[in-house]
ZAMARGU-4260 file (C-alpha; in steps of 0.2 Angstrom, whole numbers, plus 5000, padded with zeros to 4 digits):
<rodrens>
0) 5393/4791/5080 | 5377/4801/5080 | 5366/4805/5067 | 5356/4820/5062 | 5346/4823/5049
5) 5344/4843/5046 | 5329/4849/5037 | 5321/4865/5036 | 5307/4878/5028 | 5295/4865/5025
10) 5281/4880/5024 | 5264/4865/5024 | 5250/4877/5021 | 5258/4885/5004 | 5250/4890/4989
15) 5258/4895/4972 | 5247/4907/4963 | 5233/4900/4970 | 5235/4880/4968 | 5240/4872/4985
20) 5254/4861/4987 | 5248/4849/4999 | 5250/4833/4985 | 5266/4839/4987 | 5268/4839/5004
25) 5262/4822/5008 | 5273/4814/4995 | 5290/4822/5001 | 5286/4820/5019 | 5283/4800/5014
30) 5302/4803/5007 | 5306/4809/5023 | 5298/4793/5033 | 5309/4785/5024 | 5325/4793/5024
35) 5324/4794/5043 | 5318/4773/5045 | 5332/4767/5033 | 5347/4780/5037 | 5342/4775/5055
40) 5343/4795/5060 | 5346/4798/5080 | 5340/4816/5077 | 5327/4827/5064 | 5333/4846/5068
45) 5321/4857/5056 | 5325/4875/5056 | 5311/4885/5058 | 5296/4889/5043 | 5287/4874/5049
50) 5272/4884/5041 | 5269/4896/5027 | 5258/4906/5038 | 5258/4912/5055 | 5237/4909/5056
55) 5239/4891/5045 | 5224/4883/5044 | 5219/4865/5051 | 5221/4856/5036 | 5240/4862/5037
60) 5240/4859/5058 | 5235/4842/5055 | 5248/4837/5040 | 5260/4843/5052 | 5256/4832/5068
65) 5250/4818/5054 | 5269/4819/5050 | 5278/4822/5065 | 5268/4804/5073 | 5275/4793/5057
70) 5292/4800/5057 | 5290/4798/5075 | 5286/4778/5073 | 5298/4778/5059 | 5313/4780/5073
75) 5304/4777/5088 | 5322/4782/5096 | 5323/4796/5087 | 5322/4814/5096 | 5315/4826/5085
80) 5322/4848/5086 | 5310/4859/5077 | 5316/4879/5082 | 5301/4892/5075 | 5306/4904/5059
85) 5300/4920/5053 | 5283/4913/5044 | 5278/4904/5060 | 5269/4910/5075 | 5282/4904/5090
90) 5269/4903/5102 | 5255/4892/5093 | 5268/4883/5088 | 5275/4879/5105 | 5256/4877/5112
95) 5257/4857/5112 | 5274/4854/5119 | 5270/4846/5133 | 5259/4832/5122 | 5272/4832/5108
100) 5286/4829/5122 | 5279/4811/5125 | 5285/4808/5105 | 5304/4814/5110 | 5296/4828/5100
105) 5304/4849/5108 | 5298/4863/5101 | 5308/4880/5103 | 5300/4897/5101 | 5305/4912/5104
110) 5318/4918/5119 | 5310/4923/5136 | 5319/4932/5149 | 5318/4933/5169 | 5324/4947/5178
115) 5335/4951/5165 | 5342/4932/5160 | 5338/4920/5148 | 5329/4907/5153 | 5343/4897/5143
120) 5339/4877/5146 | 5322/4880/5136 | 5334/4879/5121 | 5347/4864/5125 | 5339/4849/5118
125) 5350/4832/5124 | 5353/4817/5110 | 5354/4802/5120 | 5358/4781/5117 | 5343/4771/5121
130) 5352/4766/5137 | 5352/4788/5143 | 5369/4790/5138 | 5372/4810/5131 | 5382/4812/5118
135) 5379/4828/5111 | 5365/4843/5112 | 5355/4853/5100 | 5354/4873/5104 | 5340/4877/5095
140) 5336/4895/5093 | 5323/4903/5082 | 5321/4917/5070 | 5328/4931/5081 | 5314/4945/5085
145) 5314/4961/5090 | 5310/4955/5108 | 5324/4943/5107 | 5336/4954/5103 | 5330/4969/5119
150) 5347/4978/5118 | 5348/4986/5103 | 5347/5004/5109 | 5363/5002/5118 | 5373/4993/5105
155) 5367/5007/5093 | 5384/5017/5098 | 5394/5003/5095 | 5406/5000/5079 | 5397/4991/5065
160) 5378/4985/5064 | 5369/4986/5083 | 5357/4971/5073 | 5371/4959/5071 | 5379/4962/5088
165) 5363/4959/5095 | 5362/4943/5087 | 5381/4938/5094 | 5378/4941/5109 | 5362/4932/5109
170) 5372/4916/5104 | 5385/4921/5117 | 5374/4923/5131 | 5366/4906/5127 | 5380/4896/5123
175) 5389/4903/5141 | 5374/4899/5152 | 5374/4883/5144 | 5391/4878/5146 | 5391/4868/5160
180) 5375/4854/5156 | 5386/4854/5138 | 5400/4845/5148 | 5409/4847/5130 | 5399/4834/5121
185) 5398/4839/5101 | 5386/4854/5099 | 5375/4856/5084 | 5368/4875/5084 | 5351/4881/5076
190) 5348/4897/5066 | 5334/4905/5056 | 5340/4919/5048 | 5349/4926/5032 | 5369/4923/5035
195) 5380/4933/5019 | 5385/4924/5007 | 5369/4914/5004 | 5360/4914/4987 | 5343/4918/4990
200) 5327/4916/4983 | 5319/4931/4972 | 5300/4931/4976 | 5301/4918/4992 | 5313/4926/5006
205) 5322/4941/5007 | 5329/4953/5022 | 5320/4947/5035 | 5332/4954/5051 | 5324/4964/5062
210) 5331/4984/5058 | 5328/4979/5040 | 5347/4972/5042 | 5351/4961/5028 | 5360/4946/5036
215) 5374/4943/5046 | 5393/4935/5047 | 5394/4915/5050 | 5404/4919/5064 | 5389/4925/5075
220) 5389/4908/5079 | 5398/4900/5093 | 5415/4893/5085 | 5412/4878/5098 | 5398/4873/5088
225) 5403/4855/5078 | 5388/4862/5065 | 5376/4874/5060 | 5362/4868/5055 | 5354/4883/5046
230) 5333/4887/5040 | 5328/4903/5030 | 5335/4900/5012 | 5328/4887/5001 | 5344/4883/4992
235) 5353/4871/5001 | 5373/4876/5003 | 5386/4879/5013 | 5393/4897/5020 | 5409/4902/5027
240) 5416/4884/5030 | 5406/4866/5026 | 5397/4864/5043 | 5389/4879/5041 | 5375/4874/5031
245) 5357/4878/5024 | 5348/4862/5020 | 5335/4869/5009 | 5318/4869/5008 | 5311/4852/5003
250) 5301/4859/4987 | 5302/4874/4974 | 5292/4886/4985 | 5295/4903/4968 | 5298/4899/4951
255) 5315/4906/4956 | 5319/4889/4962 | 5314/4879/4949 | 5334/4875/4948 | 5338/4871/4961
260) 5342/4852/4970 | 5329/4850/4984 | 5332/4840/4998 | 5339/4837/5017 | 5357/4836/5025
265) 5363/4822/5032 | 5375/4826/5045 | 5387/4814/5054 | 5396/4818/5072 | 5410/4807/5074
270) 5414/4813/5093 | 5415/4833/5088 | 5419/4833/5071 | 5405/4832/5056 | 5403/4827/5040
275) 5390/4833/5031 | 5378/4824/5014 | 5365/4831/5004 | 5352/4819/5001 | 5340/4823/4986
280) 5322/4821/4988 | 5312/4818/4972 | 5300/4832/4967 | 5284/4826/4966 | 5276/4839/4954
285) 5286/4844/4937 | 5292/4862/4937 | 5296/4867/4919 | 5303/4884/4911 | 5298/4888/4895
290) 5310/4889/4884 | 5322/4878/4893 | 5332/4893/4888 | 5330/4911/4882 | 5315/4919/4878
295) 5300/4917/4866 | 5287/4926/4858 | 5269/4925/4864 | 5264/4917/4849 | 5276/4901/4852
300) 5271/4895/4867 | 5255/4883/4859 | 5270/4874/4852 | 5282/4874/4868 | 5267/4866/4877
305) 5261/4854/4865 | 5278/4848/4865 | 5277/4844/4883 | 5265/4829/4877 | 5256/4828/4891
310) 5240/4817/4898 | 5225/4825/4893 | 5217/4820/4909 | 5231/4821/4921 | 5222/4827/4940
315) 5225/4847/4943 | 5236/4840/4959 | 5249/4831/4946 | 5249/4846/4932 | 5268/4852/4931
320) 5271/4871/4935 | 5277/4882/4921 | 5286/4899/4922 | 5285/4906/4905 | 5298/4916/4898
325) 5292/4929/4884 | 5302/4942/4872 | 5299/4958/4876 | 5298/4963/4857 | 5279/4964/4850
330) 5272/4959/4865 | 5257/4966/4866 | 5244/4973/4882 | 5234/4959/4892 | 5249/4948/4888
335) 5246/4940/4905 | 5227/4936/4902 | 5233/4930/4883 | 5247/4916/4892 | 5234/4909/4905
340) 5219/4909/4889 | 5232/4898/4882 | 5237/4887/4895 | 5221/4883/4899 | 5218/4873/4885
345) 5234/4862/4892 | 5236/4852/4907 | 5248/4864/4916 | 5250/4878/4931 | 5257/4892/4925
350) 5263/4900/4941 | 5275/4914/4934 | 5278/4923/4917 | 5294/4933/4915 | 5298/4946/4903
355) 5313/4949/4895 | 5323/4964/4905 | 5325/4981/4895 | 5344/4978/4891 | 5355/4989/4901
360) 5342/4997/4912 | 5346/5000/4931 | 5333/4992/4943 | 5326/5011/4946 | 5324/5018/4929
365) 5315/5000/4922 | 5303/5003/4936 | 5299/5022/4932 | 5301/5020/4909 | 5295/5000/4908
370) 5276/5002/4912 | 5276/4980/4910 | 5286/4978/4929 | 5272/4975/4940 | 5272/4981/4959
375) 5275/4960/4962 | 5292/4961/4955 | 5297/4973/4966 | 5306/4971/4984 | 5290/4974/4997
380) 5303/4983/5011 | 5310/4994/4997 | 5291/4999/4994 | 5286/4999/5012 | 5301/5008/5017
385) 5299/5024/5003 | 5280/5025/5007 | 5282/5027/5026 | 5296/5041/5024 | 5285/5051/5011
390) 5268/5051/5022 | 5279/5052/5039 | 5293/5063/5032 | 5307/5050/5041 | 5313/5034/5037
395) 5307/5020/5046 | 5315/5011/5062 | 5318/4994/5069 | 5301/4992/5077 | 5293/4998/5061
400) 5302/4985/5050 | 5300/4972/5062 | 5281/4975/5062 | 5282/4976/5044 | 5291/4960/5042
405) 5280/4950/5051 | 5265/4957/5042 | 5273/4951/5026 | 5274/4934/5033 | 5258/4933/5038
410) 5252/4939/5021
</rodrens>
């Protein structure tokens, strides 16, 4: 029995509208230390978006080596996966391997090739007894670049997307080099990337395939694979069948996911088959909608927060987030500065306010007629992608929109 706890998009170096989420951090990663000591956890695998930031700051270095070193001493046994996503930089990233090695710690970044090859056995990570019995691997594989993916001009003929071939054969190529060390011990397979099917999250990630392509089967994985233990998507579900999973992030990184049920997956190889458990991690900060449902008017929302009954002295750090919900009938201009005057005489953080959609408008005509949608609302690679074809005439290609993506994730 071997057990793995799969985590993902933990993005340490976060703000939301400017208030940082550090508190926040601390106090799930303390859930963490001890989920990992008293589930007795033989391997962490997290899934890429270590960071919110490819440049993050050494505040949010330190929280993460801070973290890894108690989780570390939490399961001294434990050997610890962490693959690179889109928001991180693979190669700063990968920097102290050889020091976090001595913790059972690998870090994987992106693929390199030799002569053509991938150097594969950077990317098989072993799970073994304390006596150095194997028995079974992590293939960790992170977001796919366009560097990692070098063929896509000759798969551009071929039937269907060149993107998402790309991104099989990638899998393919690693999974057949690796064969042989695998000896057929239970495999769990890495992925940072958007696979159809999966709810996403308005405002925190979208489309972020190289070629602008949208996301890819669950079958691009190797069907060998007894799980797949997926990062990019902060909602934690399944997609195509129940061992293809994303585990979520650990806190409400947009208002969007204010719903949702934050936490990690627990997963359980009993020889090549796996069972799979969501554990909840408590949210730290309160994360409020108002209303709880509908709309109201501007002039309601003294009473919504009042009703809160909240500490007047509650620290900034503990102040619960609020996305305000407004009609859209009488609202008058400079609503936005109106909300925050008001808030401010409450002890909240009111990190998004919403305004009821022009019933039965089409995405498009809202944007030209409703002069309230602001350019933040909008999809970034829609905008990106109709501002380089009218100053270049053409649309833009797969280098472009790789550039472009990981400018947004920088930004």
């Amino acid at each position: 029995m071997v057990r793995i706890l799969h985590t993902a998009d933990w993005h340490i170096g976060q703000t939301l509208r400017g208030f940082s989420r550090e508190h926040e951090h601390r106090n799930v990663f303390e859930q963490l230390e001890k989920i990992v000591a008293e589930r007795e956890i033989d391997a962490l695998v997290v899934a890429g978006d270590v960071f919110d930031s490819q440049n993050p700051s050494g505040e949010a270095q330190r929280l993460l080596y801070e973290t890894l070193v108690r989780l570390s001493r939490a399961s001294p046994r434990m050997t610890t996966v962490i693959a690179a996503g889109n928001h991180d930089a693979a190669g700063r990233l990968e920097a102290p391997r050889p020091l976090l090695e001595a913790f059972n710690i690998r870090v994987v970044g992106n693929i390199r090739r030799s002569e053509g090859r991938i150097d594969s056995a950077r990317h098989l990570v072993p799970l073994a007894r304390a006596n150095g019995e194997i028995t079974a691997h992590v293939l960790a594989v992170s977001y796919p670049t366009a560097a990692c993916l070098p063929n896509l001009a000759r798969l551009d003929g071929e039937h269907g997307s060149p993107v998402i071939s790309g991104v099989r054969n990638l899998y393919a190529e690693l999974f057949d080099s690796l064969r042989e060390p695998m000896n057929g011990l239970p495999l769990v397979v890495t992925g940072h990337l958007h696979v159809a099917g999966g709810i996403e999250s308005e405002g925190a990630e979208r489309r972020i395939l190289v070629g602008g392509e949208h996301a890819v089967p669950h079958d691009v994985f190797p069907a060998e694979a007894s799980y797949v233990a997926l990062g990019h998507l902060h909602r934690a579900q399944a997609i195509g069948r129940d061992t293809v999973r994303y585990s979520g992030s650990l806190i409400p990184l947009s208002a969007t996911e204010q719903p949702y049920m934050h936490g990690v997956t627990l997963v359980t190889l009993d020889g090549r088959i796996a069972r799979s458990e969501h554990v909840p991690i408590e949210r730290p900060v309160a994360f409020i909608r108002l209303p709880g449902a509908g709309d109201m008017r501007l002039g309601e929302l003294s009473d919504h927060l009042r009703a809160l009954d909240l500490p007047s002295d509650l620290p900034l750090h503990e102040r619960p987030f609020v996305q305000v919900r407004l009609a859209r009938e009488g609202l008058p201009p400079g609503f936005r500065e109106e909300v925050d005057r008001i808030a401010g005489g409450f002890p909240v953080r009111v990190v998004d306010i919403r305004v009821a959609a022009v019933p039965g408008a089409l995405d498009g005509v809202a944007v030209a007629a409703d002069p309230m949608v602001r350019l933040a609302e909008r999809d970034p690679e829609d905008l990106f992608k109709a501002a380089f074809e009218r100053t270049f005439g053409v649309e833009p290609d797969a280098t472009h929109l790789d550039v472009f993506h990981r400018a947004q994730a920088e930004a």
